[in-house]
Backbone as CSV, one residue per row, in Angstrom:
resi,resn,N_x,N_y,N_z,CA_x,CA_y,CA_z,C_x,C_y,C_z
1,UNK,-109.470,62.195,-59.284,-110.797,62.622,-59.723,-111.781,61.460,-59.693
2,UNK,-111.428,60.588,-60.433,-111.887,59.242,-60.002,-112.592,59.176,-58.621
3,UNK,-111.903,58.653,-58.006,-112.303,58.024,-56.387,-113.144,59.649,-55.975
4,UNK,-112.874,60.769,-56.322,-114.044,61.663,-55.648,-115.595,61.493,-56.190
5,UNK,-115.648,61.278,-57.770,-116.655,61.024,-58.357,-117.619,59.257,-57.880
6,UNK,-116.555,58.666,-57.874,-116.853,57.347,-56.972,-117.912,58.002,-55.887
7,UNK,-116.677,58.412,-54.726,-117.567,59.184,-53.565,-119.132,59.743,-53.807
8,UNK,-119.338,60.543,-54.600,-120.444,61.313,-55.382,-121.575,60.516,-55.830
9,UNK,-120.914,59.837,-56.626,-121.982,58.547,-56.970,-122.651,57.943,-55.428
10,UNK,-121.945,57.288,-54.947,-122.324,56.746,-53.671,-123.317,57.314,-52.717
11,UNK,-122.848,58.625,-52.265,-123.651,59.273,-51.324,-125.087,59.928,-52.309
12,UNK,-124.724,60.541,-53.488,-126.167,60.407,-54.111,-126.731,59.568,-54.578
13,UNK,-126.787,58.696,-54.774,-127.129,57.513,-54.426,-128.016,57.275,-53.007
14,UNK,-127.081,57.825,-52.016,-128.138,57.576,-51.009,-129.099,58.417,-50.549
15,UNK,-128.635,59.568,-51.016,-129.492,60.582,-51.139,-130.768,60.436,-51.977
16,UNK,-130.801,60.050,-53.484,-131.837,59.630,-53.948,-133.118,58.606,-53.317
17,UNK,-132.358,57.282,-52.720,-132.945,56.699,-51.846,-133.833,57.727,-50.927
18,UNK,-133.147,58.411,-50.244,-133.577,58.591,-48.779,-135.577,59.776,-49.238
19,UNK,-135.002,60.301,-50.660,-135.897,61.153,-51.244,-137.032,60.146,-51.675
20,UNK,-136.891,58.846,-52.211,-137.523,57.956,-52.356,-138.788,57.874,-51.593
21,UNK,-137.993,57.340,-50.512,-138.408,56.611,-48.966,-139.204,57.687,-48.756
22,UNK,-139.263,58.877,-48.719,-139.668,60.167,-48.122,-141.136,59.967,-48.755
23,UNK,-140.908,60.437,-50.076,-141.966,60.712,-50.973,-142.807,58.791,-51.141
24,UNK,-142.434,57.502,-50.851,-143.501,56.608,-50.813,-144.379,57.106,-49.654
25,UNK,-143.461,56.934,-48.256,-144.271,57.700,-46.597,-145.327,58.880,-47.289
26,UNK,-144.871,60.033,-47.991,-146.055,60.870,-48.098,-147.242,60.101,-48.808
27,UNK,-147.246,59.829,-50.066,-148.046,58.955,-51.314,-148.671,57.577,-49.877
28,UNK,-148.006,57.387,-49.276,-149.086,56.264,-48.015,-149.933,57.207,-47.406
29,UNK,-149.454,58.043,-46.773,-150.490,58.922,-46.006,-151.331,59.342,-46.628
30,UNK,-151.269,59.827,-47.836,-152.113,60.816,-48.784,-153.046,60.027,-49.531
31,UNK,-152.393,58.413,-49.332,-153.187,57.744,-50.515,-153.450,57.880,-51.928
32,UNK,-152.420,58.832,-52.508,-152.235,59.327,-53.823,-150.394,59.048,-54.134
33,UNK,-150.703,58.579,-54.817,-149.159,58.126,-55.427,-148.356,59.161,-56.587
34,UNK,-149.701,59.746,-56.715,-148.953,61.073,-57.614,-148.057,61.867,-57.303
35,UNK,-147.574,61.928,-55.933,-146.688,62.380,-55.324,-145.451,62.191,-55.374
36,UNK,-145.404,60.986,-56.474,-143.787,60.419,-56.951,-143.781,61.574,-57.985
37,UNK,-144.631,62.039,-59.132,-144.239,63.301,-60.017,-143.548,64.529,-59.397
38,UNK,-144.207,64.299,-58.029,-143.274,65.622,-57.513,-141.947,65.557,-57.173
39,UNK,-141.788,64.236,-56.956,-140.584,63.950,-56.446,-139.513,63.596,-57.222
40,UNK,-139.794,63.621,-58.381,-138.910,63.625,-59.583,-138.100,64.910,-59.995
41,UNK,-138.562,65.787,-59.836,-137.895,67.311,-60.367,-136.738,67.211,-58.997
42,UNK,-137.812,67.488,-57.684,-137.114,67.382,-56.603,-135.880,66.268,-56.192
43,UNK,-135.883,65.707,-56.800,-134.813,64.090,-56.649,-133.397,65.069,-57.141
44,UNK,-133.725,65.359,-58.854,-132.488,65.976,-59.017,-131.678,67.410,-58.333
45,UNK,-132.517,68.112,-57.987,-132.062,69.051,-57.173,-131.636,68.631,-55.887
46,UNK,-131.898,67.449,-55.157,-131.429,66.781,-54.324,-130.504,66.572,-54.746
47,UNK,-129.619,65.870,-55.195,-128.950,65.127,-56.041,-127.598,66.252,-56.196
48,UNK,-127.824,67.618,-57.203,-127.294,68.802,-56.873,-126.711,69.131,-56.406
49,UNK,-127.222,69.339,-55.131,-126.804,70.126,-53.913,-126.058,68.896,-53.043
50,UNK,-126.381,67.687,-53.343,-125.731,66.891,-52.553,-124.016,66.813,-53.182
51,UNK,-124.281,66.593,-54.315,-122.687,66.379,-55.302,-122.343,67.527,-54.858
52,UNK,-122.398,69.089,-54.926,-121.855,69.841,-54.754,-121.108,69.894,-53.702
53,UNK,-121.817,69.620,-52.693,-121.248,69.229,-50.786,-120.201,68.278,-50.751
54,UNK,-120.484,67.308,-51.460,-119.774,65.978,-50.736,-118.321,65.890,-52.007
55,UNK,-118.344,67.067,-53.146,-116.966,67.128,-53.847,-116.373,68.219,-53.417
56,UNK,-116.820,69.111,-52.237,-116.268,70.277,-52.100,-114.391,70.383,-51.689
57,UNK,-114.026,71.403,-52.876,-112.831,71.424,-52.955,-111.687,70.738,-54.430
58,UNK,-112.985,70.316,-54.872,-112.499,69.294,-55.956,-113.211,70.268,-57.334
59,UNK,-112.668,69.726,-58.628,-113.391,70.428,-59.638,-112.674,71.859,-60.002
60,UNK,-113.852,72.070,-61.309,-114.297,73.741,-61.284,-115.448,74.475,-60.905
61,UNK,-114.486,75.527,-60.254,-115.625,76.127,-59.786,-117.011,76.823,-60.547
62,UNK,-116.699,77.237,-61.847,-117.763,77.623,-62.275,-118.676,76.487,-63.027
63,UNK,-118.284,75.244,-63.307,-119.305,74.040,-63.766,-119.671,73.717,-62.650
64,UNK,-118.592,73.851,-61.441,-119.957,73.259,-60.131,-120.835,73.727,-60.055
65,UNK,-121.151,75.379,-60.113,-122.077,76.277,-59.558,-122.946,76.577,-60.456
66,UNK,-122.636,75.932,-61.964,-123.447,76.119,-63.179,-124.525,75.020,-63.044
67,UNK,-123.681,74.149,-62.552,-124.232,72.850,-62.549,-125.569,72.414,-61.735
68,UNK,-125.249,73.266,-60.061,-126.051,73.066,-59.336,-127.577,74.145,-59.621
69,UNK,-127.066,75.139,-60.374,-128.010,76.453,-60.729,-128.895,76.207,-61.676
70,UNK,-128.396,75.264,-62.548,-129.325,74.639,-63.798,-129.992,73.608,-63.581
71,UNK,-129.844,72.882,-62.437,-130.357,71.863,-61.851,-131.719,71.880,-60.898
72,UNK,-131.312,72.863,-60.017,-132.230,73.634,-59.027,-133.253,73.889,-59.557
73,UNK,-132.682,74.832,-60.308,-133.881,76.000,-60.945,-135.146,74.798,-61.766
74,UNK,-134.155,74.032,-62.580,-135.520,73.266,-63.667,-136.086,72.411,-62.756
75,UNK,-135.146,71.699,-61.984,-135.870,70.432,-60.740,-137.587,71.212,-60.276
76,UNK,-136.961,72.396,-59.508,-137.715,73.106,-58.353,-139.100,73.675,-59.560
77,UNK,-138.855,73.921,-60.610,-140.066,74.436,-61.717,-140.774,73.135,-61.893
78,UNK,-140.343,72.242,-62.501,-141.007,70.936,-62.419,-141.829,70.558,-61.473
79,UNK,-141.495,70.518,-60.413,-142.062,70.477,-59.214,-142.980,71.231,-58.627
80,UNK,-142.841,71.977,-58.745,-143.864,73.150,-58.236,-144.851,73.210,-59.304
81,UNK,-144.525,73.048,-60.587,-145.340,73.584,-61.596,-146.806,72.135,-61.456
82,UNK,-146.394,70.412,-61.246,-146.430,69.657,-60.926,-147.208,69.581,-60.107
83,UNK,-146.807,69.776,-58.569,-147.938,70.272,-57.616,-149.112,71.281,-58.000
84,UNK,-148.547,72.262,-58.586,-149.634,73.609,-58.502,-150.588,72.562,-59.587
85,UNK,-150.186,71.934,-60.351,-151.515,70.864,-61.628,-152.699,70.600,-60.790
86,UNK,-151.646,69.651,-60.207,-152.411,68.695,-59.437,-152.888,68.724,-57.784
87,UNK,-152.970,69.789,-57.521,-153.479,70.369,-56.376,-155.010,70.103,-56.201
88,UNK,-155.883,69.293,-55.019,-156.968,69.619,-55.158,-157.898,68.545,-55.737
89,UNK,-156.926,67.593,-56.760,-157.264,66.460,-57.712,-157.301,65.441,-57.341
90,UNK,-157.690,64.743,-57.546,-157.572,62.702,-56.737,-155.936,62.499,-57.187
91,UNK,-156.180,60.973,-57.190,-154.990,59.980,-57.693,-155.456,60.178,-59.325
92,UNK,-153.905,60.441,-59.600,-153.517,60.224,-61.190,-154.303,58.965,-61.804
93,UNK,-154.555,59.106,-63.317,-155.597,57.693,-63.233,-154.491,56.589,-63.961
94,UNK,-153.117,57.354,-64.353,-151.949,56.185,-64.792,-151.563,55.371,-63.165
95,UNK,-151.803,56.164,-61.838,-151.354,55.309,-60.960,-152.621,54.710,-60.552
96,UNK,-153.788,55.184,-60.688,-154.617,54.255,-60.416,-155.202,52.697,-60.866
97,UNK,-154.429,53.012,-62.232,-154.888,52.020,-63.309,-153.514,50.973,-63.049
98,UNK,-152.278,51.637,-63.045,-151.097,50.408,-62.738,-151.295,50.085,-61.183
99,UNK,-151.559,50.554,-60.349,-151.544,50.003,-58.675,-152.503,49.397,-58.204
100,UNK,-153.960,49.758,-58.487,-155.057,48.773,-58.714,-154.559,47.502,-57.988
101,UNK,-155.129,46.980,-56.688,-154.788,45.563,-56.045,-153.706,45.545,-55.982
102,UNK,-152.667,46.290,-55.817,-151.064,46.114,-55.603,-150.778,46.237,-53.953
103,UNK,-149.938,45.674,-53.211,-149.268,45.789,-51.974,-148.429,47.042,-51.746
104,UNK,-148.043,47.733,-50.618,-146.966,48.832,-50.548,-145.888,48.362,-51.122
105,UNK,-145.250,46.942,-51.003,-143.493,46.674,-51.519,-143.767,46.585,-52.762
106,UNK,-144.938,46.214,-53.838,-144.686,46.460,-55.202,-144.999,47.996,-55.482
107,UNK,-145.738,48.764,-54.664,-146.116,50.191,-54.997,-144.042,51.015,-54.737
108,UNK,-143.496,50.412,-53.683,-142.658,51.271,-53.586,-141.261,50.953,-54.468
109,UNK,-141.671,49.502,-54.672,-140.263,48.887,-55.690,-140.531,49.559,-57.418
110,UNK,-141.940,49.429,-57.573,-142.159,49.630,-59.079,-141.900,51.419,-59.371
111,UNK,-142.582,52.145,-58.217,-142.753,53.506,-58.658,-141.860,54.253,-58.355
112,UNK,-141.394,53.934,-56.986,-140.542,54.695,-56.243,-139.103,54.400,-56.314
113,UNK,-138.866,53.555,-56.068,-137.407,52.854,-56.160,-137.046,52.727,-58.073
114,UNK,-138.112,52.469,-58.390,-137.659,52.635,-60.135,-137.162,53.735,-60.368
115,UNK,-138.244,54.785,-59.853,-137.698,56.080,-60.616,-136.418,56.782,-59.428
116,UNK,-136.437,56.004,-58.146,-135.539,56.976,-57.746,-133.936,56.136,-58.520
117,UNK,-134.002,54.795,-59.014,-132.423,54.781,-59.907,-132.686,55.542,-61.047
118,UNK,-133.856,55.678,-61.833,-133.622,56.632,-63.132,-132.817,57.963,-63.098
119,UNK,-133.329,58.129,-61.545,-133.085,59.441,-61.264,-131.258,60.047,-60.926
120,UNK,-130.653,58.571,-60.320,-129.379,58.233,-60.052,-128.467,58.534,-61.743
121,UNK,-129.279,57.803,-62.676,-128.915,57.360,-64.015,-128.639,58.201,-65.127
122,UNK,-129.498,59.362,-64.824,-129.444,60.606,-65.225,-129.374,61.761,-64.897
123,UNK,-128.750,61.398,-63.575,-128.172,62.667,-63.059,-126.471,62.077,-62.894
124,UNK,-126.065,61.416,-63.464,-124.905,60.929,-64.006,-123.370,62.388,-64.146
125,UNK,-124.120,63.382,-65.188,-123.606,64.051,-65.807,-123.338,65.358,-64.238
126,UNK,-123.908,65.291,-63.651,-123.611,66.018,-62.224,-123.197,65.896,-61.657
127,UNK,-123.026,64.500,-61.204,-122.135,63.185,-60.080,-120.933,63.765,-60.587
128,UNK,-120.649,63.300,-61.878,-119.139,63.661,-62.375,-118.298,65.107,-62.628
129,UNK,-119.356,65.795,-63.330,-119.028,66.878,-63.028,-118.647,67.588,-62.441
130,UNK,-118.848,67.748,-61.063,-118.644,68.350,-60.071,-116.901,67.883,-59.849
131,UNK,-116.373,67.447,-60.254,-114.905,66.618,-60.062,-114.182,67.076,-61.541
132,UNK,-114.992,67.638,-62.354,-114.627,67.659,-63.561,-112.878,68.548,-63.840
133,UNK,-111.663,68.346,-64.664,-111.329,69.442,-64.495,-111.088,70.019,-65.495
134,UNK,-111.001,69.827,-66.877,-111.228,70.738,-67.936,-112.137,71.787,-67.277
135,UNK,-111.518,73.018,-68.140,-112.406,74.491,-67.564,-113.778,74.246,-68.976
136,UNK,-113.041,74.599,-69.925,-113.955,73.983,-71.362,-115.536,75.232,-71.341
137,UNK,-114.476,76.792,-71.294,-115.408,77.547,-71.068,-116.850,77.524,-72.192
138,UNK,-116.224,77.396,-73.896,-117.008,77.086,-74.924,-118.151,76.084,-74.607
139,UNK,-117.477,75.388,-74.464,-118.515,74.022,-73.926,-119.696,74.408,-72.468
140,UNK,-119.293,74.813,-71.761,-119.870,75.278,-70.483,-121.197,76.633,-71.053
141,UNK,-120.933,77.260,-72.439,-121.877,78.465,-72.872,-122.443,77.796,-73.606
142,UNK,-121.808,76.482,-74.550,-122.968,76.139,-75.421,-124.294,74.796,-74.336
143,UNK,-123.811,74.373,-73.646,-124.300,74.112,-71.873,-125.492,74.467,-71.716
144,UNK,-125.223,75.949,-71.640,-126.068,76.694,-70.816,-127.253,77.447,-72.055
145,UNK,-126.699,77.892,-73.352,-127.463,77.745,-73.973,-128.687,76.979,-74.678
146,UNK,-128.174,75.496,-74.710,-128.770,74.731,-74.812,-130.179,74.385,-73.773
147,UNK,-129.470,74.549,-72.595,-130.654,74.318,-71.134,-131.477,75.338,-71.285
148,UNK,-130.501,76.396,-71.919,-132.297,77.672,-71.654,-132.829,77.489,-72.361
149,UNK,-132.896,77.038,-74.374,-133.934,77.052,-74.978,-135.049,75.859,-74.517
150,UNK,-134.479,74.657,-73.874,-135.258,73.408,-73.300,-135.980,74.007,-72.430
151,UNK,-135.684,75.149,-71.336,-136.508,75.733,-70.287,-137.458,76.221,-70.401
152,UNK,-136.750,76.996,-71.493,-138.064,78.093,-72.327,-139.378,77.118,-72.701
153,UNK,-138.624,76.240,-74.043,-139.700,75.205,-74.452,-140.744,74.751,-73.209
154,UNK,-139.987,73.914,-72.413,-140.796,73.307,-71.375,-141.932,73.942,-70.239
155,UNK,-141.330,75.522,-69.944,-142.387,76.464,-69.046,-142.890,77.249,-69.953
156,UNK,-142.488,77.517,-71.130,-143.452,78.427,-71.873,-144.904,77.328,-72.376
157,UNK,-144.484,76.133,-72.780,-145.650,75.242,-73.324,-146.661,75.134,-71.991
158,UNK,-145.937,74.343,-71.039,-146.725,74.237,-69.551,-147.437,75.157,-69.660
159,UNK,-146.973,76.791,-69.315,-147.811,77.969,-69.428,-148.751,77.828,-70.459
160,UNK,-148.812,77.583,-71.892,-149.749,78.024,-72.527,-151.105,77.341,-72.728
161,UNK,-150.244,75.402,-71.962,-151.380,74.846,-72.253,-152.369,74.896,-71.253
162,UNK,-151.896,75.367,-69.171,-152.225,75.725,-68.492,-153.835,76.947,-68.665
163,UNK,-152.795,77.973,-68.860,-153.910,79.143,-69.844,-155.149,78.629,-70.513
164,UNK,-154.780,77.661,-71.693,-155.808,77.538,-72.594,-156.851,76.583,-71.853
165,UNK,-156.219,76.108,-70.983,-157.616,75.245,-70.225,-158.274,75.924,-69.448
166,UNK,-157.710,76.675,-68.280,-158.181,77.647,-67.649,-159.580,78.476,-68.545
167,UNK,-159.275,78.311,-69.828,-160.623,79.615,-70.563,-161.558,78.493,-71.116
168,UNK,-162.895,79.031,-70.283,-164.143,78.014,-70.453,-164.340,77.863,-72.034
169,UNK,-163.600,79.451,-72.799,-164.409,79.288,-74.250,-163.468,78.137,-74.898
170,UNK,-162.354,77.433,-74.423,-161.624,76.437,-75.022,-162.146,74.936,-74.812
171,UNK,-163.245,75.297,-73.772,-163.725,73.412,-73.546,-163.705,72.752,-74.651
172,UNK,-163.490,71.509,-74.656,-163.931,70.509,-76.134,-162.359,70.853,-77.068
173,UNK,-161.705,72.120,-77.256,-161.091,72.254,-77.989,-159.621,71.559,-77.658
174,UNK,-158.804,71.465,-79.255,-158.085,70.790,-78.752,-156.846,71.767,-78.781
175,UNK,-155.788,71.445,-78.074,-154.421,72.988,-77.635,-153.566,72.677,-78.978
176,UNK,-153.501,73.663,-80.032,-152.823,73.740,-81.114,-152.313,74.976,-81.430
177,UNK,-152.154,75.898,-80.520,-151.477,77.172,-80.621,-150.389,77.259,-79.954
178,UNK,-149.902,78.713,-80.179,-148.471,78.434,-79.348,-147.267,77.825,-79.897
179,UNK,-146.489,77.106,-78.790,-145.881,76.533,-79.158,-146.322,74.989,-79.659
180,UNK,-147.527,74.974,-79.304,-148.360,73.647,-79.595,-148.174,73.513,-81.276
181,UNK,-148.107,74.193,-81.735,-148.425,74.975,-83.228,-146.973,73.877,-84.005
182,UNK,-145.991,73.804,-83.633,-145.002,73.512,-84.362,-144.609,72.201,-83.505
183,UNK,-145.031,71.355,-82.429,-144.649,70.453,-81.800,-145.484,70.258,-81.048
184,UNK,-145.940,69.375,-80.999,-147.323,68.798,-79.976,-146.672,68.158,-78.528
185,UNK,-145.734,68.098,-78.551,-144.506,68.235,-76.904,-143.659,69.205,-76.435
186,UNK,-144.143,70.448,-76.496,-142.970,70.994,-76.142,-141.976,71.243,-74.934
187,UNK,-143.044,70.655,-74.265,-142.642,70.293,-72.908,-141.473,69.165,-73.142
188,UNK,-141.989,68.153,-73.565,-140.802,67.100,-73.699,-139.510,67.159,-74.132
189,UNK,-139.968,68.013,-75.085,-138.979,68.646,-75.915,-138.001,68.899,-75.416
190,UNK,-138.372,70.466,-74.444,-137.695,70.995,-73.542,-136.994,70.428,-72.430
191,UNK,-137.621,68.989,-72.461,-136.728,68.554,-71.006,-135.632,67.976,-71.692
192,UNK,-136.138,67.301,-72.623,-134.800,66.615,-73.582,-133.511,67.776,-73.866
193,UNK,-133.558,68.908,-74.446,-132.722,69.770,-74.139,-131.907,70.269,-73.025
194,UNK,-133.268,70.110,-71.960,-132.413,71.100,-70.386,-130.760,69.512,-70.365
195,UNK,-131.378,68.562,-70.844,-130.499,67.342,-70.159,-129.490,67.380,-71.199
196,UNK,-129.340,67.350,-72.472,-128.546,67.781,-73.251,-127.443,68.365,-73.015
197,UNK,-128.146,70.302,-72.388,-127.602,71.364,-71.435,-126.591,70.700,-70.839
198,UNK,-127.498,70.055,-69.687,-126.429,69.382,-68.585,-125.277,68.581,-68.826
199,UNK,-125.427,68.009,-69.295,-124.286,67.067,-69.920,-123.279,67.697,-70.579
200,UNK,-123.701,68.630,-71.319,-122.363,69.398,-72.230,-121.936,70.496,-71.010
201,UNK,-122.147,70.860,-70.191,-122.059,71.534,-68.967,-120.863,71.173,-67.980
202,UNK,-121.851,69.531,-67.680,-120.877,68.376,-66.436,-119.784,67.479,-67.800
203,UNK,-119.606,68.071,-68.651,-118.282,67.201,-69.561,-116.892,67.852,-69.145
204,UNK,-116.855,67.583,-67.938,-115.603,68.268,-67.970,-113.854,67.313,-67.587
205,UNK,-114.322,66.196,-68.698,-113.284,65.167,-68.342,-113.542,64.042,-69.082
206,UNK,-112.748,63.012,-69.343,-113.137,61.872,-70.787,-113.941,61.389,-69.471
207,UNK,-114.500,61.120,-67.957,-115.238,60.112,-67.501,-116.631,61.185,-67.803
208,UNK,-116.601,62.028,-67.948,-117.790,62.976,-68.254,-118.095,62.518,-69.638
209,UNK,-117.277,62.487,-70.579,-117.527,61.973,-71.842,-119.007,60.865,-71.711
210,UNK,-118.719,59.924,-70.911,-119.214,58.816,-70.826,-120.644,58.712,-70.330
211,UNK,-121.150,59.827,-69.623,-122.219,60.405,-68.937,-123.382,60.365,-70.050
212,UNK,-122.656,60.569,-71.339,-123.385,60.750,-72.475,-124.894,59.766,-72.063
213,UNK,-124.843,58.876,-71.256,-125.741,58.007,-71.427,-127.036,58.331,-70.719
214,UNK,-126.594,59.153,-70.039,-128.021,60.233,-69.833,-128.643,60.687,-70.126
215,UNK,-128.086,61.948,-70.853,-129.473,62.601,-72.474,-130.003,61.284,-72.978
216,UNK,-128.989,60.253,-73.658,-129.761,59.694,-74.222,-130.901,58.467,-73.511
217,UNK,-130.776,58.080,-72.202,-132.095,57.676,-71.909,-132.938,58.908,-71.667
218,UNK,-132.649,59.606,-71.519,-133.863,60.705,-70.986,-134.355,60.939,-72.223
219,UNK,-134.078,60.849,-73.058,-134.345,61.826,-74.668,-135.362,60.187,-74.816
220,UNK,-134.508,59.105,-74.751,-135.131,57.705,-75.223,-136.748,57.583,-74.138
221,UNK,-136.582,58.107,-72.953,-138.224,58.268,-71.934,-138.926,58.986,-72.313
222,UNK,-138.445,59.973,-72.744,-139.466,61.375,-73.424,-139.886,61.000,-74.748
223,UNK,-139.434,60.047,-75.712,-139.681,60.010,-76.782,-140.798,58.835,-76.758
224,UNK,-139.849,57.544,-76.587,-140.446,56.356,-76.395,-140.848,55.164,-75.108
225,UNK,-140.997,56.240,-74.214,-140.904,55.522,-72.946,-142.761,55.733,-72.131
226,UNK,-142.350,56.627,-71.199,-143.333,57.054,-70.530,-144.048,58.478,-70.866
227,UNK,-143.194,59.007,-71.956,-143.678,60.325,-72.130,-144.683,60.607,-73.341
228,UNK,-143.715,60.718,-74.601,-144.933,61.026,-75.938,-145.233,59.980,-76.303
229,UNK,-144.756,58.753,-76.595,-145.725,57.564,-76.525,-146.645,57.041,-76.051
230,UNK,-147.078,57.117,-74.716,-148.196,57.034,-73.818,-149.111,57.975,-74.071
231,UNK,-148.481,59.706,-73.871,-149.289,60.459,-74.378,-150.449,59.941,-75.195
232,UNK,-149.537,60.043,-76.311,-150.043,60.363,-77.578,-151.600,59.000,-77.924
233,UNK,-150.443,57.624,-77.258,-151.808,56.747,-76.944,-153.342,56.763,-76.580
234,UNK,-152.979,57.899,-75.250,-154.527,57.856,-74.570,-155.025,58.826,-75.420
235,UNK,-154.351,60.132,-75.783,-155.056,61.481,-76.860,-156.153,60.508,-77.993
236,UNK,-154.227,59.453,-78.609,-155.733,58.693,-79.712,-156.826,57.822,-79.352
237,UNK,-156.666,57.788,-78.358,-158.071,56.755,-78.325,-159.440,57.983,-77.458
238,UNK,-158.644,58.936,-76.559,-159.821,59.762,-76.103,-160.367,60.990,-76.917
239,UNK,-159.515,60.811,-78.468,-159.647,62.568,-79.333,-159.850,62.544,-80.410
240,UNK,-160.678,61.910,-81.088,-161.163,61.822,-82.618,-159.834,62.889,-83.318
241,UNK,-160.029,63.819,-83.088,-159.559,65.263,-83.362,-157.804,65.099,-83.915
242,UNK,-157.406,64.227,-82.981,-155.948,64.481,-82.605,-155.305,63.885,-83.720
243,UNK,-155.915,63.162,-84.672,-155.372,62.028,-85.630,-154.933,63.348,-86.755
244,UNK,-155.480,64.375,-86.878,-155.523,65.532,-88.064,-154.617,66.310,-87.114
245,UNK,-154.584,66.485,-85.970,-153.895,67.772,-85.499,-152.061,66.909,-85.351
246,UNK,-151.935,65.091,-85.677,-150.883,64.862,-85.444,-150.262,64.615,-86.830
247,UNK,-151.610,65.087,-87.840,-150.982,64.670,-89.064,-150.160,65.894,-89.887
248,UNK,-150.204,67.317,-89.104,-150.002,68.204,-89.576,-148.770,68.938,-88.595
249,UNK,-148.764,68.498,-87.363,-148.043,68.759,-86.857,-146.510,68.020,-85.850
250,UNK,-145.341,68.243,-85.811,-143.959,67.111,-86.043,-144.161,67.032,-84.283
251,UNK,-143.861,65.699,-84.580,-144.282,64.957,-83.011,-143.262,65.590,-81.799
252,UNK,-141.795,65.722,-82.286,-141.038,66.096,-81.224,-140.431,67.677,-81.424
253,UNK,-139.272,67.491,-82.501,-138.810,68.512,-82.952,-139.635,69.810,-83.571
254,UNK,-139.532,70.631,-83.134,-140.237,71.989,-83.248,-140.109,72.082,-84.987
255,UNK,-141.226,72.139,-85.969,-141.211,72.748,-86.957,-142.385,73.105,-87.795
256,UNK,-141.855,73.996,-88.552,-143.470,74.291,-89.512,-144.354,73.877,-89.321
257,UNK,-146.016,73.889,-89.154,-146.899,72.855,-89.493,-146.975,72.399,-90.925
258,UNK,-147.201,71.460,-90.632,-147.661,70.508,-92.325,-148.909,71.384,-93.497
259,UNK,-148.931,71.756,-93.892,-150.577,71.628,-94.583,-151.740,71.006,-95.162
């Protein structure tokens, strides 16, 4: 099991690369670097479908096919949801503001090549999986349960905050309904879960055990990395507003509002 997961690692691995390389070439042509966001959902569904191929014959069959189905599906939503944003729009102003006077080899080492090992790093729990051989049906439902409420979280928020901008009578206002209402990320939220999902999914062996280290950087990016920390940064300095709407409402975990 070993040396197949070895294998797995390796070739996705190069697979991530090659998705890399792809998506800097587009972000040159386009002159928009925002094109690495897209290529993030898409990396892991790469990634996926590649482990699935290159362990074929190895494993179980139903964590492989769980594996690659829960992967797909959130990668390919991310992505699309991602594009459909930012369709139409300039350059992101986080890549405009970090690339500013930068060369292509620091644009493709810092943005591209960074995130395509994150992407290696936490898709960990798939690499192995796919080789896994505990069946560990319990584990495989609480898996999959877990990934759908993160899904839900993550495309139902997208959706609502989508919506509420879309309606002219919301200009100026700030998004506190919804699921906004009990977590001012629910998006983040939700991704932190789908990866959770995954992991209790691809555990199908003590080297799966070890994978653990995935949720927790991903949970550690979403929290304190690039995700609600940054957020929450530019909100306070661009939203008078947001200092009352963060004092009442729990930064990650979904709950009550405050009063």
């Amino acid at each position: 099991m070993g040396s197949v997961a070895g294998v797995t690692a390796g070739v996705s691995a190069a697979a991530v690369l090659a998705v890399a390389l792809v998506a800097f070439a587009a972000g040159m042509v386009l002159r928009q670097h925002k094109v690495a966001d897209v290529a993030w959902g898409a990396g892991f569904a790469v990634v996926a479908v590649v482990a699935l191929l290159v362990s074929a014959g190895h494993g179980v069959a139903a964590r492989r096919w769980l594996l690659v189905a829960v992967t797909v599906v959130w990668g390919a939503r991310l992505a699309g949801h991602i594009f459909w944003r930012g369709r139409g729009a300039g350059e992101d102003p986080r890549y405009e503001k970090m690339l500013r006077g930068r060369g292509p080899l620091y644009v493709l080492g810092t943005v591209y090549l960074g995130q395509g090992a994150l992407i290696w790093l936490v898709s960990l729990p798939i690499q192995v999986g796919m080789s896994g051989g505990w069946a560990g049906t319990p584990l495989l439902v609480l898996g999959g349960l877990v990934w759908l409420v993160g899904l839900m979280f993550e495309a139902v928020g997208d959706w609502q905050l989508e919506r509420f901008k879309a309606d002219p009578a919301n200009r100026g206002q700030l998004m506190d309904r919804g699921l906004w209402r009990y977590t001012r990320h629910p998006n983040y939220f939700g991704d932190a879960c789908v990866w959770w999902g995954i992991f209790a999914i691809g555990c199908g062996s003590w080297l799966g055990l070890a994978t653990v280290v995935s949720p927790l950087v991903m949970t550690y990016v979403l929290v304190w990395g690039s995700g609600k920390r940054m957020t929450e940064k530019r909100m306070r300095d661009s939203r008078p507003d947001y200092a009352e709407y963060a004092h009442r409402t729990s930064g990650f975990i979904p709950l009550p509002p405050r009063a």
